[in-house]
TORMIDO-848323 format. One line per field, with one value per residue (C-alpha): residue number from 0; y, z, x. Coordinates in steps of 0.02 Angstrom, whole numbers, plus 50000, padded with zeros to 5 digits. Layout:
residues N
n: c(NUM_...)
north: c(Y_...)
up: c(Z_...)
east: c(X_...)
end
This chain:
residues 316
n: c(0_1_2_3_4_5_6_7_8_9_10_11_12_13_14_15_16_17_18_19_20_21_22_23_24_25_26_27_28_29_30_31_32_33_34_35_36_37_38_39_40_41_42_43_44_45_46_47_48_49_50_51_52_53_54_55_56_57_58_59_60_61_62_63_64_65_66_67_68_69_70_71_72_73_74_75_76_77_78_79_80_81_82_83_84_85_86_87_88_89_90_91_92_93_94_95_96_97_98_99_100_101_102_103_104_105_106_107_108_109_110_111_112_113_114_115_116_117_118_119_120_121_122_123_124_125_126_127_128_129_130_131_132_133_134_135_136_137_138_139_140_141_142_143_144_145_146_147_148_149_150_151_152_153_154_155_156_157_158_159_160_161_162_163_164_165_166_167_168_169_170_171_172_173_174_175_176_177_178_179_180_181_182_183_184_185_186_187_188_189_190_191_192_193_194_195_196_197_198_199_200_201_202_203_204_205_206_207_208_209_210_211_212_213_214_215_216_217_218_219_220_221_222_223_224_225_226_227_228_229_230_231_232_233_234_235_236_237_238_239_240_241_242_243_244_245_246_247_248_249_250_251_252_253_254_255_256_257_258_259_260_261_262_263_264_265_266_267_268_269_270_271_272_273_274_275_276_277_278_279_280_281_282_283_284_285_286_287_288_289_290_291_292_293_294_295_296_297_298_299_300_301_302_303_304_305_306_307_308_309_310_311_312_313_314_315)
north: c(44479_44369_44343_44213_44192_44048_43927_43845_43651_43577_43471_43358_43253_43100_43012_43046_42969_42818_42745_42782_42673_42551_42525_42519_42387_42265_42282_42271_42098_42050_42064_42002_41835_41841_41834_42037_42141_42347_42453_42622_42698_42887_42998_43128_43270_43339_43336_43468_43450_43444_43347_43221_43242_43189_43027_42967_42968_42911_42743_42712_42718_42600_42490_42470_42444_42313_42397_42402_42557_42568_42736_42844_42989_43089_43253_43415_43430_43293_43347_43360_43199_43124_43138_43093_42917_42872_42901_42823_42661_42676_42675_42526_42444_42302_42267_42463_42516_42687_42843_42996_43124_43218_43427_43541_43472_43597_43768_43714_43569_43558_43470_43450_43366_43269_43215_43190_43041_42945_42820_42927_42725_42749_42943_42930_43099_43124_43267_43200_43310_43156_43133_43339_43307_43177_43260_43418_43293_43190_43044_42892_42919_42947_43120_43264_43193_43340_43403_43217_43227_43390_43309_43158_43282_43372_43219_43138_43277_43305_43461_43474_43533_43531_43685_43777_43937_43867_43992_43921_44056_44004_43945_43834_43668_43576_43622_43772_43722_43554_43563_43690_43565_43410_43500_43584_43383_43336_43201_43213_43265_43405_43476_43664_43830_43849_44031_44036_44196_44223_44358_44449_44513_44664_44636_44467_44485_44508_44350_44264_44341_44291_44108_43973_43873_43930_43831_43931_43883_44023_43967_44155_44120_44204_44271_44249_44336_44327_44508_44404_44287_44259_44215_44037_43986_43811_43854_43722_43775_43691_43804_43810_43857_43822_43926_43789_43647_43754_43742_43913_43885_44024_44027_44159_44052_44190_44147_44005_44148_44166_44023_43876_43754_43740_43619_43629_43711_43541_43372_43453_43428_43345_43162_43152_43195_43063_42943_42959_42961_42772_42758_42810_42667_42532_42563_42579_42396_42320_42401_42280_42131_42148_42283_42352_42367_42503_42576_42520_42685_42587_42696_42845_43028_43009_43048_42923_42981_42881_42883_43024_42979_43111_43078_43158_43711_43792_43930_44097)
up: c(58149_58141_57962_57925_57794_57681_57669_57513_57493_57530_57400_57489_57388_57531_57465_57293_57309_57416_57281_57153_57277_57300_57139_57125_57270_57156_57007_57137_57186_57008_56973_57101_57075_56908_56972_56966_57133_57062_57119_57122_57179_57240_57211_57370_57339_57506_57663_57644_57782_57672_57534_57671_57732_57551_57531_57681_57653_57470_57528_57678_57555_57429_57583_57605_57426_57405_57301_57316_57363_57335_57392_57337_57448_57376_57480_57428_57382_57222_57075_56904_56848_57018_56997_56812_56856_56968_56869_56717_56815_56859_56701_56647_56793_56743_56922_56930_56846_56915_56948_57062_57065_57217_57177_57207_57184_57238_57169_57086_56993_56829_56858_56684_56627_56769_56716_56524_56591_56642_56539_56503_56524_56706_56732_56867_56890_56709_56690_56536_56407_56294_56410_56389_56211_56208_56324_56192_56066_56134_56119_56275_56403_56593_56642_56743_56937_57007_56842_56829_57021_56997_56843_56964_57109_57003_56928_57083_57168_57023_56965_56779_56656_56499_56409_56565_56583_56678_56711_56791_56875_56849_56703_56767_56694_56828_56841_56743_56553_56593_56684_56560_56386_56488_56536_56365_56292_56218_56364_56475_56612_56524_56370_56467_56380_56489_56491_56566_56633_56771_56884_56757_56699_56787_56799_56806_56920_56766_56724_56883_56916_56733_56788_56822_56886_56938_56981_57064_57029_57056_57212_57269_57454_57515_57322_57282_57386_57394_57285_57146_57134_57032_57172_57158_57074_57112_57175_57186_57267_57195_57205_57360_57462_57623_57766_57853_57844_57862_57709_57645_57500_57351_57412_57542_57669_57670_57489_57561_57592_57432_57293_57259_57311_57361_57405_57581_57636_57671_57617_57465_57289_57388_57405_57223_57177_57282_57217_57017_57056_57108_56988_56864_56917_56925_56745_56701_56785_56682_56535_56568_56594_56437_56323_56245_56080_55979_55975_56144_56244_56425_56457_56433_56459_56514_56686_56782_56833_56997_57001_57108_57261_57305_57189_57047_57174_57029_56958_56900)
east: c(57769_57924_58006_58118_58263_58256_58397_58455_58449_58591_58706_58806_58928_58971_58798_58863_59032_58967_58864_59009_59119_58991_58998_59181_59186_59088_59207_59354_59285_59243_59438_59505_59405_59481_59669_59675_59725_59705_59837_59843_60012_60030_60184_60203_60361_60382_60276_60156_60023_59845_59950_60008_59818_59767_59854_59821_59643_59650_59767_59626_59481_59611_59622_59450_59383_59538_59655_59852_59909_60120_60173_60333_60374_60503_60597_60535_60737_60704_60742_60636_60735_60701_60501_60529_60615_60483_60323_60406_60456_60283_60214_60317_60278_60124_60052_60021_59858_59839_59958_59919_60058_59980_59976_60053_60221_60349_60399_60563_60465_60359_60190_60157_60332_60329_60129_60195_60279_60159_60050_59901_59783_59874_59816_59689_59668_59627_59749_59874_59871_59837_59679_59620_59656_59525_59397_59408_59377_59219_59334_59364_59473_59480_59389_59455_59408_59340_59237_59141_59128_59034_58942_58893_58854_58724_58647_58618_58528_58431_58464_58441_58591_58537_58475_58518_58642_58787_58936_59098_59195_59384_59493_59618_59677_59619_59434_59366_59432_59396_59227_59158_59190_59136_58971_58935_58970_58799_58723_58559_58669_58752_58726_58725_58738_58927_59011_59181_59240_59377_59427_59541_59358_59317_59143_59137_58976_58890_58897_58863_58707_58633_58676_58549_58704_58861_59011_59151_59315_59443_59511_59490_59424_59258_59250_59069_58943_58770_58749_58845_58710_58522_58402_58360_58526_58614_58793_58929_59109_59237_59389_59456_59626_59713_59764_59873_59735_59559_59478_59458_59309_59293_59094_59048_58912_58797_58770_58649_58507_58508_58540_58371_58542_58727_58860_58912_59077_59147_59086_59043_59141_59277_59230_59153_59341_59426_59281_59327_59487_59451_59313_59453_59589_59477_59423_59590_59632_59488_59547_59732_59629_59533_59590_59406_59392_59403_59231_59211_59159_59174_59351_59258_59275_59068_59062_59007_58807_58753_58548_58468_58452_58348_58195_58249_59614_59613_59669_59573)
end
């Protein structure tokens, strides 16, 4: 008697971010018929390979959705002041509607001052601490890209979040924090029960194996293992790192023989974060066309939630 080993369903995010973009496309046109070309210009300190990777795939997408895409490259020897002038000229600059400062900058930088320069209507990445501010709050402004991609990612596969036990593995600024109030936010697409815990908790397996979904987000490579896991759970990797440019993921593979679901090694979280960040800038161009008003909830910290379609680097 042969026995086989079941194999969970797989979450791919490409179908998720193509319908996002699709979507984005159409606005695109809309404002360019109105006299409006969208720009969104990328800041690169250095010439890291996977960073350099990055922005070249984030100015072909621009190219093909009909955005503007001015680039700065800066040399990993620019100083803080350096970085500073750029973003702020940037931010002043009227035919730019969206920022990316690609991460990591280098060692001898600060991220965050450099990020406290920019306009936080230009912050496509949804990372300005005026912007975290306001996704604490419930209040409009552009979402975290990779927690809304996740958000999207879910929705469209039709996995339901609300009332469910959702633990995110990972604390960072960049994912965890973020990820864990947008899901907890009361909407049909979240509205979760979320736990954070990290891996300064000993038994932090405790916690994973009690979760109904579990969102890893330590950037601890091979991390979570099938033993760490309730039998059936959906799993979604979003913390990853990089040995040169392989993709090392926090998910071990073998985890697939035993979670209901899981996003794939690669092609999984990934392009629902490049999509937002898009998703992101062309909101942000509308929003310089035709400022919305007040209690206008159209720049909104609401992840965007594609239909399904199915039926239905972070720190720890």
């Amino acid at each position: 008697m042969s026995t086989s080993m079941s194999v969970a369903r797989s979450l791919p995010g490409g179908p998720v971010a193509e319908q996002i973009l699709a979507e984005v496309a159409q606005e695109v046109t809309q404002l360019r018929a109105a006299g409006m070309t969208p720009a969104l210009a990328t800041v690169l300190v250095g010439d890291d390979d996977a960073s350099v990777g990055y922005i070249r795939i984030k100015q072909r997408q621009a190219e093909r959705l009909g955005f503007a895409s001015p680039h700065v490259q800066l040399p990993a020897s620019a100083s803080q002041a350096d970085l500073r002038a750029v973003v702020t000229q940037l931010s002043a600059d009227t035919a730019v509607h969206g920022v990316l400062v690609q991460h990591p900058v280098p060692r001898h930088l600060d991220f965050d001052r450099a990020m406290q320069a920019l306009d936080p209507e230009k912050d496509v990445d949804g990372m300005h601490p005026v912007n975290l501010g306001r996704l604490a709050l419930g209040l409009p402004g552009p979402a975290p890209c990779t927690p809304a991609g996740i958000e999207a990612l879910l929705a469209y596969h039709g996995v339901p979040v609300a009332g469910r036990g959702v633990v995110v593995l990972g604390r960072g600024a960049t994912l965890g924090r973020p990820l864990a109030m947008l899901l907890a936010q009361k909407r049909p697409t979240a509205n979760a029960a979320v736990t954070v815990v990290h891996t300064g908790v000993t038994d932090w397996p405790r916690y994973t194996r009690r979760a109904e979904i579990l969102v890893a987000a330590a950037g601890v490579p091979g991390l979570v293992r099938p033993e760490h896991l309730r039998p059936g759970a959906v799993v979604v990797g979003g913390g990853v790192r990089y040995s040169g440019r392989r993709l090392l993921p926090d998910v071990d593979e073998a985890c697939a023989t035993v979670a209901g679901a899981m996003t794939p090694r690669v092609g999984g979280v990934g392009p629902t974060t490049v999509a937002m960040v898009f998703r992101n800038a062309v909101r942000a161009a509308r929003q310089a066309l035709t400022p919305p008003h007040r209690d206008s909830d159209e720049h909104s910290t609401r992840a965007p939630v594609p239909p399904s379609g199915s039926g239905a680097s972070d720190g720890s």
